[in-house]
C-alpha positions as CSV (number, residue, x, y, z in Angstrom):
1,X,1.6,0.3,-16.5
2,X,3.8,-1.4,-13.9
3,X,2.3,-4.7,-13.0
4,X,2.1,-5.0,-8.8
5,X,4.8,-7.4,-8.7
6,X,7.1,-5.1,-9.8
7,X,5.8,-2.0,-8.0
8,X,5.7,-3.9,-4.6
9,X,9.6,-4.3,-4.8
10,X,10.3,-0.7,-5.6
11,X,10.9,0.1,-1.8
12,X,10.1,-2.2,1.7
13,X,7.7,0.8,2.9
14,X,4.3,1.7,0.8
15,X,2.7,5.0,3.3
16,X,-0.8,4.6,3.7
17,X,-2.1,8.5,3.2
18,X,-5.2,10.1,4.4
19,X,-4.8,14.0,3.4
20,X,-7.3,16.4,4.4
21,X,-7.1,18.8,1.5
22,X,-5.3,18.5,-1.8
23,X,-2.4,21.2,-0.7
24,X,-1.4,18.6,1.9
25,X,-1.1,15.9,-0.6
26,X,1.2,18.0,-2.4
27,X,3.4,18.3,0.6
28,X,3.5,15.4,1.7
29,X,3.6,13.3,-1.2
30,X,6.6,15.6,-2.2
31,X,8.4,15.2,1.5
32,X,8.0,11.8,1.2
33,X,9.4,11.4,-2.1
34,X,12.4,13.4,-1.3
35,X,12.9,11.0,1.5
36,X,13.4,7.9,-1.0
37,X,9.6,7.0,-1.1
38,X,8.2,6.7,-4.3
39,X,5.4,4.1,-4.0
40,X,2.4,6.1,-2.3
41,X,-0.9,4.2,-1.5
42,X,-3.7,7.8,-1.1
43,X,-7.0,6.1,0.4
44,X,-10.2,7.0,-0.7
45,X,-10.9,7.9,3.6
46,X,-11.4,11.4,2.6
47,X,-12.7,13.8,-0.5
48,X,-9.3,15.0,-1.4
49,X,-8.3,11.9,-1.9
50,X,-8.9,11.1,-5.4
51,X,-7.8,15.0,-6.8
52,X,-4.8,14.2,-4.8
53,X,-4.0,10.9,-6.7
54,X,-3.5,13.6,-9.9
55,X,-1.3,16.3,-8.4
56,X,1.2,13.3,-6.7
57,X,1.6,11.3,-9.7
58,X,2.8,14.9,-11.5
59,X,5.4,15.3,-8.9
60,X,8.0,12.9,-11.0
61,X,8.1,10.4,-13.4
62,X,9.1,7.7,-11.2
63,X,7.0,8.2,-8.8
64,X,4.1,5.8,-8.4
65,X,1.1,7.0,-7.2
66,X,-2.4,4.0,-5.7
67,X,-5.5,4.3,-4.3
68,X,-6.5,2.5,-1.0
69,X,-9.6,1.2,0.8
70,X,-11.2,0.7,-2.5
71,X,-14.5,-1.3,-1.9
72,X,-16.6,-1.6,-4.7
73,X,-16.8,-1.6,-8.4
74,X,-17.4,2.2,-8.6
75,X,-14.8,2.7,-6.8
76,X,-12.2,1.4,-9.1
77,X,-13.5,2.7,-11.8
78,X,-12.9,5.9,-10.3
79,X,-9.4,5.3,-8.8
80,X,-8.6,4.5,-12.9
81,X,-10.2,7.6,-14.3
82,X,-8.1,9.7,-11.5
83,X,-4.9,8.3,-12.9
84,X,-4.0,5.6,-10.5
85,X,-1.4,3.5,-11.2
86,X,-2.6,0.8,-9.2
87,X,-5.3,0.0,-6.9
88,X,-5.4,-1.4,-3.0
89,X,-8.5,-2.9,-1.4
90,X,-9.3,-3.9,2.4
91,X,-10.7,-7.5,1.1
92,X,-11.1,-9.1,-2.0
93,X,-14.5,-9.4,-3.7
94,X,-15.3,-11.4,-7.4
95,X,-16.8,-7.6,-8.2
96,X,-13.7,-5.7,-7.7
97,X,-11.6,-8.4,-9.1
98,X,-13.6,-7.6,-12.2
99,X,-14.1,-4.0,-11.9
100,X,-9.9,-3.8,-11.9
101,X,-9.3,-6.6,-14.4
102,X,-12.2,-4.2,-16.9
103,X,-10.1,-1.2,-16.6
104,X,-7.1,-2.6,-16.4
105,X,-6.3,-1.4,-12.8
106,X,-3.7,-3.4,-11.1
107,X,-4.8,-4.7,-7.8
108,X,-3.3,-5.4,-4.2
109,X,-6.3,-7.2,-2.6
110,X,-6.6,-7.5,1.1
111,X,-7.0,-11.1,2.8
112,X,-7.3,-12.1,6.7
113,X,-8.5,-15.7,6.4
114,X,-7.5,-19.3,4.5
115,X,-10.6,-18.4,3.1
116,X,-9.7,-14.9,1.6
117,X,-6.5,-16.3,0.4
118,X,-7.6,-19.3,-1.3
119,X,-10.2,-16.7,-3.3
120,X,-6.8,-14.9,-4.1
121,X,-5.4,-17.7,-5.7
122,X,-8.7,-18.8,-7.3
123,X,-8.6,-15.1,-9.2
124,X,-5.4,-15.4,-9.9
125,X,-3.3,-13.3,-7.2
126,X,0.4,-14.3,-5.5
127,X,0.5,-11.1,-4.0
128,X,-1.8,-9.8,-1.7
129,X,-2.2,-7.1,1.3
130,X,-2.6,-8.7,4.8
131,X,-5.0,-6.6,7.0
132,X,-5.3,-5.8,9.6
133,X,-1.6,-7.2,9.9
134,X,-1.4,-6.9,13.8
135,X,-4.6,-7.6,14.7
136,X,-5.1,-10.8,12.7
137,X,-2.1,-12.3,14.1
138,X,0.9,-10.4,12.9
139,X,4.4,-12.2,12.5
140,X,3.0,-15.8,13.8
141,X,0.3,-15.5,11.3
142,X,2.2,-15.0,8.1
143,X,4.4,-17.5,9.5
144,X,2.2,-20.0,9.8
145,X,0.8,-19.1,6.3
146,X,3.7,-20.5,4.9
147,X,3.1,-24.1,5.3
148,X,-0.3,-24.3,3.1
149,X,0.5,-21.6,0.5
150,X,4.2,-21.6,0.2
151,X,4.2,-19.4,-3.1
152,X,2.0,-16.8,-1.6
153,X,4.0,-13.4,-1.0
154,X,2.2,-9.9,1.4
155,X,2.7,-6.8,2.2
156,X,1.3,-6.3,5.7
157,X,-0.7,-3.8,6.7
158,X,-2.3,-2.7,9.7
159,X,-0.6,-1.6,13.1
160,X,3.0,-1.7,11.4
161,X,5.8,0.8,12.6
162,X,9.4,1.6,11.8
163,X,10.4,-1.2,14.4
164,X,8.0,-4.0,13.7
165,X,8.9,-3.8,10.0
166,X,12.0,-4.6,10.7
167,X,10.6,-8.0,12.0
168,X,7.9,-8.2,9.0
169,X,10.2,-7.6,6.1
170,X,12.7,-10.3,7.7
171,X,9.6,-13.1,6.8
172,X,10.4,-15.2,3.3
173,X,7.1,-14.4,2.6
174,X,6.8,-10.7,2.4
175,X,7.8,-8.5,-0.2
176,X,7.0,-4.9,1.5
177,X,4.6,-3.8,4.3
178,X,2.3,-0.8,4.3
179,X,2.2,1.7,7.2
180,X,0.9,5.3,7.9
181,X,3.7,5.9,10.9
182,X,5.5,7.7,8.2
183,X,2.9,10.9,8.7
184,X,2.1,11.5,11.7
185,X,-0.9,13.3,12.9
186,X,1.2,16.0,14.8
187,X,3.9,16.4,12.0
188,X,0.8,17.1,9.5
189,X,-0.8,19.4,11.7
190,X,2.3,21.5,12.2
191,X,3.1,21.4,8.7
192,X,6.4,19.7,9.9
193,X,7.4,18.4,6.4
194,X,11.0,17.8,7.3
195,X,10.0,15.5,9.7
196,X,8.0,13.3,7.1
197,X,11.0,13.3,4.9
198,X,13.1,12.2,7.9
199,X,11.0,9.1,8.5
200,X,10.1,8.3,5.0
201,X,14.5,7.8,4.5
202,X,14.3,5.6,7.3
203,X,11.8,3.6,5.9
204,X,13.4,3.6,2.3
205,X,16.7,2.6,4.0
206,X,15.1,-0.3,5.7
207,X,16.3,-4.2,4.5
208,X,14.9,-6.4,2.6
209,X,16.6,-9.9,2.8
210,X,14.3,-12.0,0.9
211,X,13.6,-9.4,-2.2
């Protein structure tokens, strides 16, 4: 199993996904993927989610297939069981730490604060999520997070689009950002696949200077 490190720097764009049935995952994890994308984050938002997690991590062997908005111990357990390769939570708790170090789920753990981070590092993490990226400051924040934790590296999430990512993945300090702009409501509803596959390759072409 790829340890996050690694699967953060497969591609600058991780798609946050919230599918409404597990037919839609299938398209969409598959648009995606023939669009360059083949780190998906599936979130736990709705019930397809975790059948979903199955069907997308058959769809190649290089693809790479995580659970989001995991927020307890049950949780996690149940992300592992479903065949997720890695695991992405909102926050960071000692109970999910554990829950993921038990199973032997890799974890991306959300942080906001000083606080949150110096947990992080306390449990062991140099990568973490940053959420909500835009609301809790955006560009000046991880900026300024520099100074104190210097070794710290995110992936941003929260508010991001194609053109703010730009700006994001131009940071020392981040290694990828997370974003759901890649599946838009309207392109879902119509079934418009080609257009997911048209933003998911420009999201996999996007630079990565610091990576």
């Amino acid at each position: 199993m790829k340890p996050v490190s690694e699967i953060v720097r497969i591609g600058p764009v991780i798609p946050v996904l919230t599918f409404e049935s597990v037919e839609q995952g299938e398209h969409v994890a598959h648009a995606l993927y023939e669009g360059g994308v083949k780190v998906l984050e599936i979130t736990l938002r709705t019930a397809a989610g975790l059948q979903a997690i199955g069907r997308a991590s058959q769809l190649a062997s290089d693809i790479v297939v995580g659970v989001g908005t995991l927020t307890t111990a049950a949780q996690v357990e149940q992300a592992k069981r479903a065949g997720a390769a890695f695991g992405v939570s909102p926050g960071l708790t000692r109970e999910i730490h554990r829950a993921a170090q038990d199973v032997g789920l890799p974890l991306l753990p959300g942080v906001m604060t000083p606080s949150d981070i110096l947990l992080a590092f306390e449990l062991g993490y140099d990568i973490v999520k940053f959420f909500p990226a835009q609301q809790a400051g955006g560009l000046d924040m991880l900026q300024a997070f520099s100074g104190p934790f210097p070794a710290l590296r995110f992936c941003p999430t929260g508010g991001i689009t194609q053109e703010l990512a730009t700006s994001f993945l131009a940071l020392p300090n981040v290694v990828c950002v997370g974003g759901s702009w890649l599946t838009p409501r309207a392109a879902l509803a119509a079934q418009n696949w080609a257009e997911v596959t048209r933003l998911a390759r420009a999201a996999s072409q996007l630079a990565r200077p610091n990576t």
